[in-house]
N, C-alpha and C positions, 0 to 999 in steps of 0.2 A: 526545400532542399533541392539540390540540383545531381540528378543522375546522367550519364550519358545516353546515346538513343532514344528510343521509340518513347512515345509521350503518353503509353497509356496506363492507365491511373490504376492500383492496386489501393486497397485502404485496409490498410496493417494496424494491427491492434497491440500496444503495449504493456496493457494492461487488464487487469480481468476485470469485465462485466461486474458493479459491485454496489452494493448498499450506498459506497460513496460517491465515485462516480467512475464512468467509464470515457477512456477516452480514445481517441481516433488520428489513423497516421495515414500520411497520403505520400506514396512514394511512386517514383514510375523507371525505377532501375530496367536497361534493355535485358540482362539475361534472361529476370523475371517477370516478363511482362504479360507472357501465356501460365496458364494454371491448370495441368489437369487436362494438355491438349487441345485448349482452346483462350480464346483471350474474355477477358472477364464480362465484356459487349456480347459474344455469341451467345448462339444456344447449346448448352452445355448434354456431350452426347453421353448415356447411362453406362457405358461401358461393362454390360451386363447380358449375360447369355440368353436366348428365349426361353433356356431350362429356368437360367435364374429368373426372370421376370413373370413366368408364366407362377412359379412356386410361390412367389410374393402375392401374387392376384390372386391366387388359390387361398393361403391362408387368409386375407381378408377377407374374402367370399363367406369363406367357412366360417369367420368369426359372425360375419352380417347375417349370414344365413341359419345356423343354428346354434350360436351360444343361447344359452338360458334367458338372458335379460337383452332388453334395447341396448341399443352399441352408441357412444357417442362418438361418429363416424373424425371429426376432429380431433379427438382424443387418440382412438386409436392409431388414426395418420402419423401424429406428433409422436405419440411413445415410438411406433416405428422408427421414426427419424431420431429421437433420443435414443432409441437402440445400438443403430446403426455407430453413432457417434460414438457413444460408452465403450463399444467396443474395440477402440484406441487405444481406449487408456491411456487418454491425455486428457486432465483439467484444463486446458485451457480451449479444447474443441467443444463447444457450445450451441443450442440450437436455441433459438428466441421464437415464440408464436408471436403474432400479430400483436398482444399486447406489452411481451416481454421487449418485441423489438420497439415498438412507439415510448415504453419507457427509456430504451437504453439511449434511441436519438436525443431524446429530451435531458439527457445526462451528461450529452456533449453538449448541446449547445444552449443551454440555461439553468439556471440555480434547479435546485430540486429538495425534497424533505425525506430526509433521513435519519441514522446515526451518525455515517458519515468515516465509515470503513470499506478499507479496499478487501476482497473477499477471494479468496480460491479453494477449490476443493480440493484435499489431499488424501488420499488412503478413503476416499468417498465421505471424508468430514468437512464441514465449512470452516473453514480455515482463516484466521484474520492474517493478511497481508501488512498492513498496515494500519493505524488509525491515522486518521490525515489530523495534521495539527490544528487544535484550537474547535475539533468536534466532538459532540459530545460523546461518541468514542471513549475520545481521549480525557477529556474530563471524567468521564466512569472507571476511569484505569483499566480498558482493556490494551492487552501488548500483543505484537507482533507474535503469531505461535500459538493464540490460544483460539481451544476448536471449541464450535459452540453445537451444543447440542441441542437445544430448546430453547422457542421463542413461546411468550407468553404459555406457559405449559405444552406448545405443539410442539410433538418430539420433531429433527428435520430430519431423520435416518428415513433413505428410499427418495427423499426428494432430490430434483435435479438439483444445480447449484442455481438455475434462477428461477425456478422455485422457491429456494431459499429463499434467497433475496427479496421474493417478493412481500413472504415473511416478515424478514428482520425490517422492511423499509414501512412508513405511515406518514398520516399526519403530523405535521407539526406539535408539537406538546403531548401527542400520545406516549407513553412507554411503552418502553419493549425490554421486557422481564425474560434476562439473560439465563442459560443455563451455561455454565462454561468449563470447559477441561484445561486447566494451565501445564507446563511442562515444570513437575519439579513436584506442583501439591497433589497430595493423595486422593483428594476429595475433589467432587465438583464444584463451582461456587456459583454460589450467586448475585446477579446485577442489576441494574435498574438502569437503563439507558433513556432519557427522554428526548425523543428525536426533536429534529430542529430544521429551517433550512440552511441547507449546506454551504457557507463563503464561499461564494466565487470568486472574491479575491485570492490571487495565487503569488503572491509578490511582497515583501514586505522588507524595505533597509533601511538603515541606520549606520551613522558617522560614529565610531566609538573613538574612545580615548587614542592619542598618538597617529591621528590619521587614518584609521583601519577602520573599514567599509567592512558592512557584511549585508549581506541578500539572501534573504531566508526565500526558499522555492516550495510551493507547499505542494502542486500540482501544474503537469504541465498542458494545461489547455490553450484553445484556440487565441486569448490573448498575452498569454504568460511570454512570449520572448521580447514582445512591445514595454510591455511593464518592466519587464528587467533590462533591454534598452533606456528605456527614461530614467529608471531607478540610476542604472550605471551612471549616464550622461550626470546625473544630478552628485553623485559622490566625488566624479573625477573632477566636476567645475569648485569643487570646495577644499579639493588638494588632496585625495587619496593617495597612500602610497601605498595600501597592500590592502588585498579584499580575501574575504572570508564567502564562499557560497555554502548555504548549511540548506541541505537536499534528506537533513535526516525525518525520517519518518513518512516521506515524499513516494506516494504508490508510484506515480509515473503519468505518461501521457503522451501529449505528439511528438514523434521524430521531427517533424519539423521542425515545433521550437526547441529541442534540443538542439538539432543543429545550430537553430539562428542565433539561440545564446551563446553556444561552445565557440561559431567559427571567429569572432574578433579576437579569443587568447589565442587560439591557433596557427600559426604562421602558414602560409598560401603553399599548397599541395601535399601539407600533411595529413592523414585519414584521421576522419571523427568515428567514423565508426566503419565495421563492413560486415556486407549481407550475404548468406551462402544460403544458397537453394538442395534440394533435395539429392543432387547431382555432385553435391558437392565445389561450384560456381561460385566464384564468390565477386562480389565489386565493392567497393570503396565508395566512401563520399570526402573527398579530398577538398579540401577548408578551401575557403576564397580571404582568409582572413590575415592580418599582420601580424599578430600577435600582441601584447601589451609590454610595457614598462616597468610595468609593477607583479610585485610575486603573490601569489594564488593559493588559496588552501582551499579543502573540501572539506566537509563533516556528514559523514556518513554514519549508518546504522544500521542494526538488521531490518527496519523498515525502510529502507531506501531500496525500490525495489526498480526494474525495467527501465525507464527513461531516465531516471534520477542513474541509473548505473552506466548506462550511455555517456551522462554526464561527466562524471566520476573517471570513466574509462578514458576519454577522449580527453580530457584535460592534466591524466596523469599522466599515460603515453604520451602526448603529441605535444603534449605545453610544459610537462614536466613538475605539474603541481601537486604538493603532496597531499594526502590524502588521510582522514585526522578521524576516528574514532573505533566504530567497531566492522568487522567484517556484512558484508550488503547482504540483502537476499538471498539474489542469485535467480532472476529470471531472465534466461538467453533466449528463448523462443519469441515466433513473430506471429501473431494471426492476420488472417483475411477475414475480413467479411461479403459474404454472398445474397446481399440482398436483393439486387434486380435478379438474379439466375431462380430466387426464391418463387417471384413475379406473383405471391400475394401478399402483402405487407409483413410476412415473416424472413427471421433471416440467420444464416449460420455462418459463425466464426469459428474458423481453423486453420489449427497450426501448419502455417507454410512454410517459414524459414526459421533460421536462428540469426542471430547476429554476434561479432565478436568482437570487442576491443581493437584498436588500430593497432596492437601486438599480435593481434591474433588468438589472444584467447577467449573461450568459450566458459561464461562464466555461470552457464546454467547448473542449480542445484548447488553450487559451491559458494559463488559471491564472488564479491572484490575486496580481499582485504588492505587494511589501510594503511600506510608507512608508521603511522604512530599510534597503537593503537591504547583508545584509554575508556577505560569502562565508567560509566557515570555513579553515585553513590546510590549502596542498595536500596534507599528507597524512595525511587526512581523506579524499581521496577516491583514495589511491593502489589499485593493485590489488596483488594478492598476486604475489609471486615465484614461477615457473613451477616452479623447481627440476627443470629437465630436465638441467641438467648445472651443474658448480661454477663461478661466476662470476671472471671473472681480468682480472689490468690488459692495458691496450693492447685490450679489446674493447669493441663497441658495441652495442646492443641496449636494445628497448625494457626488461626489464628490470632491466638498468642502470640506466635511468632512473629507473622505479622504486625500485631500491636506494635512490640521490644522494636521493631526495624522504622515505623514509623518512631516511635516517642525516642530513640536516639536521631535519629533526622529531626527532630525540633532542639536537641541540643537536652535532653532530660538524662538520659543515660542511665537506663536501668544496667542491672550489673549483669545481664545475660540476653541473649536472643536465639535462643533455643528450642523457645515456645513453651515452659515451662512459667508460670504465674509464681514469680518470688515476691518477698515481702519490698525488694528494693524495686521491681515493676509498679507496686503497689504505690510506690511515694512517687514513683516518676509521674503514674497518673493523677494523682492529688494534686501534683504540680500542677499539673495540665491544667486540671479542672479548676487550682485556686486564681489563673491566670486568666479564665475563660465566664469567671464566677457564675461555677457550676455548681452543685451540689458534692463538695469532699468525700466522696465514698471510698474513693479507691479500686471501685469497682466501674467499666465500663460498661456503659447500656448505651442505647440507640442513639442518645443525644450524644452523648459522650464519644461514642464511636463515630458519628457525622462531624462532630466541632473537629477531633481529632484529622479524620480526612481532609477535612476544607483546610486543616492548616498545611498537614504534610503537599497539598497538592500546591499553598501559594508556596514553598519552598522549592517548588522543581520548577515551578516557572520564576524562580529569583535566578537574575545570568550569575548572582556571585557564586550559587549552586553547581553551575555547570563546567564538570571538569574539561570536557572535550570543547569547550567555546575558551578555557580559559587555554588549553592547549595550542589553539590553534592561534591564539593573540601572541601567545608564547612564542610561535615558530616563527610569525611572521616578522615579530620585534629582532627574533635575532638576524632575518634577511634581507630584512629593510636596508636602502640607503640612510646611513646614519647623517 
């Protein structure tokens, strides 16, 4: 992307440090090109009194000198520095040790083994951001909102967030036995996530019926606006005439390739996006683009978070395309990271700026909501069946409920989904089972509970399923050149 001025390099972070992956923005805007008094090449001065520094050296002395037990002098250094940061009170200002930072580089720039969720801490809970599509995440049915409390029985209350992280991430084929708080159920649940490595593929389109393109964006790393260049090149040579970009569930990733995808719908001098410093300063990245021929939809969601909203933002302001499902996140802030100022292979990310919509607005904490908003069918966003013990009629429970929301998403239609175990839940599962030739009980156990899952879940990835993809074919049919 192209700023005006001074050419020296800031590396802005759009997203959070995460189980899935983290990724990395390089921008070199002149208003903000010093940080804190000095530019990001200097030596960074403490700006701390000899009261205050002497106080600091005093309490570590004292910790070295007479606490009870050996001090692990790293440790202690690093809490300090996690100290210091917490006391923000901003999740998204972060300190990495030596190991945390060599994982996060290797998160931008090569596949890695995870779950394959984007993470933040909220209220001091890890918090799913997103599950990025097609990980296994997202195959365990974790959503957007729900805070996880324990990884394989280790509670994570008191750990930092990459701490967390370091948790919830493993080997390939290991699991990671979820404990998790959803917004809505009373109870915790529980998961089984089998990590995996992560797609690096970030890109994926398809020609649909009547001409209409769509480009599903899963993450926007260091190749994704090449991918989606060739992708595009490949749709227009075959006659598009309206395209679909579906950003939903999309944690985010570089400004960069947000620009480089957004500026060709853009027409030349209008803003993709703008960044305001601390001062309240703000500058523009004004398109070099023509704009396109063809009309544009988005598909957003509450998992469309930072760079997917960038997205979102700069194509409905500036290119005037509409904007098709549920309201975004809502992450407007920007981080730095300070790794050479570190100058031992650790390194900290913090929040420097915000950025806002080329209207202007600041869509941090609230989102971006969409022109047509359509919520996809409940279950879609059911959770997984606990399978603590075998489900049976005349009981009640969340779920049950559960169950009723899946077995009417297979087309069975029990006569209620209240969470109440009636005798017509009862024949909806029979159904199930006599289609599946299971054992007719009527009652669900483990097997019964997993056949059921596996089906509800090929029914969300069926497109005739999805209401907000049939929406957006809808809108674009009616703005087509006929």
């Amino acid at each position: 992307m192209t700023f005006k001025g001074r050419t020296v390099l800031a590396f802005i972070l759009l997203a959070m440090f995460a189980s899935s992956i983290m990724t990395l923005t390089i921008v070199h805007p002149s208003i903000f090109a010093s940080v804190g008094g000095e530019s990001s090449t200097a030596t960074v001065k403490s700006g701390l009194s000899t009261k205050d520094l002497n106080k600091i050296a005093t309490t570590y002395q004292l910790i070295d000198s007479k606490f009870l037990s050996q001090i692990d002098r790293d440790k202690v250094v690093n809490g300090a520095i996690n100290g210091m940061l917490s006391a923000l009170d901003d999740p998204f200002t972060v300190y990495m040790d030596q190991k945390e930072a060599k994982q996060f580089d290797e998160s931008i720039t090569s596949s890695f083994q995870g779950i394959g969720a984007e993470v933040s801490s909220e209220d001091g809970k890890v918090t799913i951001m997103a599950p990025i599509k097609g990980s296994p995440a997202e195959k365990a049915g974790l959503h957007t909102h729900d805070v996880i409390l324990s990884v394989n029985g280790e509670k994570l209350d008191g750990l930092t967030l990459n701490q967390a992280i370091m948790k919830i991430r493993g080997p390939k084929g290991t699991q990671a036995k979820l404990e998790i708080v959803r917004p809505g159920s009373p109870e915790p649940i529980q998961m089984i996530v089998v990590r995996d490595d992560i797609d690096v593929e970030t890109v994926y389109a398809e020609m649909m019926q009547g001409n209409i393109g769509k480009i599903e964006i899963r993450q926007f790393s260091s190749n994704t606006s090449k991918r989606f260049k060739d992708e595009l090149k490949g749709l227009e040579a075959k006659g598009m005439k309206g395209l679909i970009i579906d950003v939903r569930n999309d944690p985010g990733g570089l400004l960069s390739a947000v620009v480089e995808i957004v500026e060709p719908f853009v027409p030349k001098g209008k803003p993709i996006v703008k960044i305001e410093n601390r001062k309240g300063e703000q500058e523009d990245t004004p398109s070099q683009g023509t704009g396109k021929n063809y009309p544009v939809t988005v598909l957003i969601n509450k998992g469309s978070a930072s760079a997917s909203e960038i997205l979102a933002g700069a194509l409905h302001d500036s290119s005037g395309s509409k904007l098709i499902g549920e309201t975004t996140f809502g992450k407007g802030t920007v981080q730095v990271t300070f790794e050479k100022e570190m100058a031992d292979g650790s390194n900290i990310k913090m929040t420097v700026y915000k950025w806002l919509t080329p209207n202007g607005t600041w869509i941090h904490k609230k989102g971006i909501s969409p022109d047509i908003a359509v919520e996809q069918p409940a279950f879609f966003k059911v959770a997984p069946l606990s399978k603590k013990t075998t489900l049976k009629p005349d009981t009640n429970s969340e779920d049950v409920k559960n169950l009723q929301t899946m077995l009417t998403g297979l087309g069975l239609t029990p006569d209620r989904t209240d969470g109440y175990f009636s005798d017509k839940t009862a024949l909806a599962v029979k159904a199930f089972q006599r289609m599946q030739s299971l054992p007719i009980t009527g009652e669900v156990d483990v097997e019964t509970a997993n056949r059921i899952e596996k089906a509800i879940l090929n029914e969300i990835k069926d497109p005739k399923n999805d209401l907000q993809l049939k929406a957006a074919t809808q809108h674009l049919q009616s703005v087509m050149p006929k």
